[in-house]
N, C-alpha and C positions, 0 to 999 in steps of 0.2 A: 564393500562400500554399501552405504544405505540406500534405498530407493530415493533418499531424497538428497543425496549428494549425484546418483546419476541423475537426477533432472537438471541439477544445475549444471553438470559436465556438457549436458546434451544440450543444453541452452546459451550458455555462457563463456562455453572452451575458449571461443577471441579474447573473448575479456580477462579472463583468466589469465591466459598469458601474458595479456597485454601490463596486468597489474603486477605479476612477477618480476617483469623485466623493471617494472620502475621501482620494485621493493628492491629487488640485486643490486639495485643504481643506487641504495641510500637515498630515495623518494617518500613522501609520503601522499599519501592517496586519498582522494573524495569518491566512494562511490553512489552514486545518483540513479534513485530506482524507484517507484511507487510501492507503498505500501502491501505488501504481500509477492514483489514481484522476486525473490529470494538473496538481498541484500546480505540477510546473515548467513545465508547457504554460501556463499560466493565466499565469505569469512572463513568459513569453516574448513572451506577445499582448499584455503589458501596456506592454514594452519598446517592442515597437513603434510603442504612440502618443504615449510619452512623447519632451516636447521641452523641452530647458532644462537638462535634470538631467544630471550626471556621473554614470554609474554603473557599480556593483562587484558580480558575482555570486560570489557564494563558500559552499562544502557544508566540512562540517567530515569529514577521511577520516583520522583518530586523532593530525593534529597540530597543535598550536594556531598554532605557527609559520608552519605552511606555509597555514595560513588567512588570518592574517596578511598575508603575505607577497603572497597573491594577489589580496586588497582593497589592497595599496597600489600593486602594480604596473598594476591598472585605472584606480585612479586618479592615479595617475602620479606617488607621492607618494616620495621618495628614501627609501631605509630603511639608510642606510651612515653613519657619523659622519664627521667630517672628514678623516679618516686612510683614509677607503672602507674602512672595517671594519664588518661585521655590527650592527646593534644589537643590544641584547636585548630579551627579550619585553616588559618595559613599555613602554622604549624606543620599541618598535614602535607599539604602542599608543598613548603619546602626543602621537608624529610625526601617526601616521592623524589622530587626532581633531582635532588641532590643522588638520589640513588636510582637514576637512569643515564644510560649511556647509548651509543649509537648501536649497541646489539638489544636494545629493551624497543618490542613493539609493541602498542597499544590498540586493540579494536575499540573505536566509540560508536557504540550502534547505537541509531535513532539520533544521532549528535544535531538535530533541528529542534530536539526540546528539550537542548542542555541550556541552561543557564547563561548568559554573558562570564558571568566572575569564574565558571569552570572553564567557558571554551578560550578565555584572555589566557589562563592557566597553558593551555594548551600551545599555547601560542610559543613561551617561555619552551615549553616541552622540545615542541617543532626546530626552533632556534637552537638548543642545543644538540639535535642532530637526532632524538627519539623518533622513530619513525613511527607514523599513524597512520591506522585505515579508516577514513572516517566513513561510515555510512547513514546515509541522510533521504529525504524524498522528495530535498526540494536545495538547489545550492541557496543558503542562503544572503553569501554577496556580503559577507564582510567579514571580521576578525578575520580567525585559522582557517574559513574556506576561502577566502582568497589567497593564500598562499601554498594549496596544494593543488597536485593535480589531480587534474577531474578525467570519471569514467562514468560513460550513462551505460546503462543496460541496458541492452536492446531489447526492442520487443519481440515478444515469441512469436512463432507463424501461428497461422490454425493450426498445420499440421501435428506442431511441437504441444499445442495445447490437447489435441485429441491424444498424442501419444500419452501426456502426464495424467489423462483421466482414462486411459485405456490401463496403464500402469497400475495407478491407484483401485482401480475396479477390481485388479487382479488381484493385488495384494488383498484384500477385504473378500476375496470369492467372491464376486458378487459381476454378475450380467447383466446387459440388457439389451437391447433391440438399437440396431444402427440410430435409428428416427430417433429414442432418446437418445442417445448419445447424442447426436447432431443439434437436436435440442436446449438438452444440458450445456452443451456448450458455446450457444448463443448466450447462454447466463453467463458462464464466464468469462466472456470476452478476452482479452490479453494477458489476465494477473494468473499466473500458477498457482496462487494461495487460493485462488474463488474455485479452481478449476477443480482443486482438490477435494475443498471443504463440501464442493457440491455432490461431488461424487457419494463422498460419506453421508451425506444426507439421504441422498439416493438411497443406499444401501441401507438406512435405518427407516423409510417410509414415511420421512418426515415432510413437510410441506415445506416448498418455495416460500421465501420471505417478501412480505408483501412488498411491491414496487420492485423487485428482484431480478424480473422480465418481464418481457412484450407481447404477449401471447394473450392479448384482450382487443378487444371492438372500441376502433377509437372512432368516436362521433364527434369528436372536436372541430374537427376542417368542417365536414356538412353543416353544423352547429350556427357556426363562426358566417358562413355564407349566407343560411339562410336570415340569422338579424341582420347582418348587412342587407340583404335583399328589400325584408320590410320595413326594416329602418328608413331605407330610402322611398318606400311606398308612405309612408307618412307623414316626413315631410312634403312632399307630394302634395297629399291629402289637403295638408295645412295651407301649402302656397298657393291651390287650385281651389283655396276653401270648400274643398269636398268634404264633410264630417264623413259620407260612409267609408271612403281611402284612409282616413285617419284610424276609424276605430276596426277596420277589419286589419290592419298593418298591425295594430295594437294586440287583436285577439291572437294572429301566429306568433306575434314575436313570443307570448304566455306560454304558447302552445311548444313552441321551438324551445323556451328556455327547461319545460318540464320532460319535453326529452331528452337534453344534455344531464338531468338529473336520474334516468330513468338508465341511460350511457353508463353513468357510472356506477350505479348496481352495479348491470351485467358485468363491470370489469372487476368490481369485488368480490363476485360470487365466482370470474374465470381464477384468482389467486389461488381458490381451495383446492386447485388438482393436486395431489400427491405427486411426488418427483417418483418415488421409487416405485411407481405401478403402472404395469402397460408394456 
């Protein structure tokens, strides 16, 4: 098993079974994850205990053709008319269907940036009893996801996140000091894919990308209070017709606004730490 099928074991085993028992049932299935949190890892573990079924992985990358095209050539379905000429898109369409039955299963990954006219397709699919795992990172509340059932993944603990980058550090040889680690993984908050990617970064010396983490001088709140402060010293000034309350409110507020600019330096110049040293 690869290291990155036991992260999803070690993460995901509820779900995992939870989505066998409704594939066994002749179900088909929504999985609901964020963007790196191991959507297609949970696919892949799922492939591997599956027996009986014909299946087709396919992501939609801006062409409905060529999606198409990759679901029929998995399942080994001819897509050329009798003259070995191209079909066309319906054409396609109901070649495929016509040669799926309820042992034909379909992974649609990333299925929230398929097409309408593919996922209607799907629809037709589902109805005839093809069973689908759709993975998505957002339900989107109509066609073929409201007609399957839905699974969210959970979120990882810390703990599960420190173990995926203690994992990852191993695999790559590479060390470093508790304090980074604990560091590191304020960067990657709950996604196993940030958790990873950062590691490796780590291990190449490469710098945090900027706005990546928190680990700067935030003068904002001080900033924020002190115009408030002398904003109100000047109208003051005004309603007490005092000129000198007006223009000394005037000179900090200058004075205040050029050190929220002088704040942000210093927070561009804390960016340039190297991850992988120390």
């Amino acid at each position: 098993m690869s290291a990155a099928m036991g992260y999803c074991v070690d993460l995901y085993a509820k779900e995992l079974r939870e989505i066998m028992v409704l594939i066994r049932g002749q179900k088909s299935v929504l999985v609901i994850g964020e963007a790196g949190s191991g959507k297609t890892t949970v696919a892949e573990r799922l492939l591997e205990r599956l027996n009986g079924f014909k299946v087709a992985i396919a992501s939609y990358e801006g062409s409905s053709r060529q999606t198409l095209m990759l679901i029929a050539e998995q399942l080994e379905i001819p897509i050329t008319n009798a003259k070995d000429k191209p079909l066309n898109m319906d054409q396609m369409k109901g070649v495929i269907t016509r040669g799926c039955n309820k042992k034909t299963f379909i992974v649609c990954d990333n299925c929230h940036r398929w097409p309408s006219s593919l996922r209607y397709w799907l629809e037709g699919l589902h109805a005839k009893g093809v069973i689908l795992l759709v993975l998505a990172i957002e339900d989107v509340r109509r066609d073929i996801f409201l007609r399957l059932v839905k699974v969210h993944l959970s979120t990882p603990t810390e703990d599960q996140i420190r173990e995926i980058m203690t994992r990852e550090a191993v695999l790559l040889s590479f060390s470093f000091s508790d304090g980074k680690l604990a560091y590191l993984q304020q960067l990657a908050g709950s996604n196993p894919m940030i958790a990873k990617g950062l590691v490796q970064e780590a291990c190449l010396g490469r710098y945090a990308e900027e706005g990546q983490h928190n680990r700067y001088i935030n003068v904002a709140p001080f900033v924020n209070a002190v115009l408030i402060c002398f904003g109100t010293v000047r109208f003051l000034g005004i309603g007490l017709s005092d000129r000198s309350l007006y223009v000394l409110g005037g000179m900090i507020m200058l004075l205040t606004i050029s050190l929220r600019y002088i704040g942000n330096g210093l927070n561009q110049a804390s960016r340039k730490k190297p991850l992988g040293k120390g």
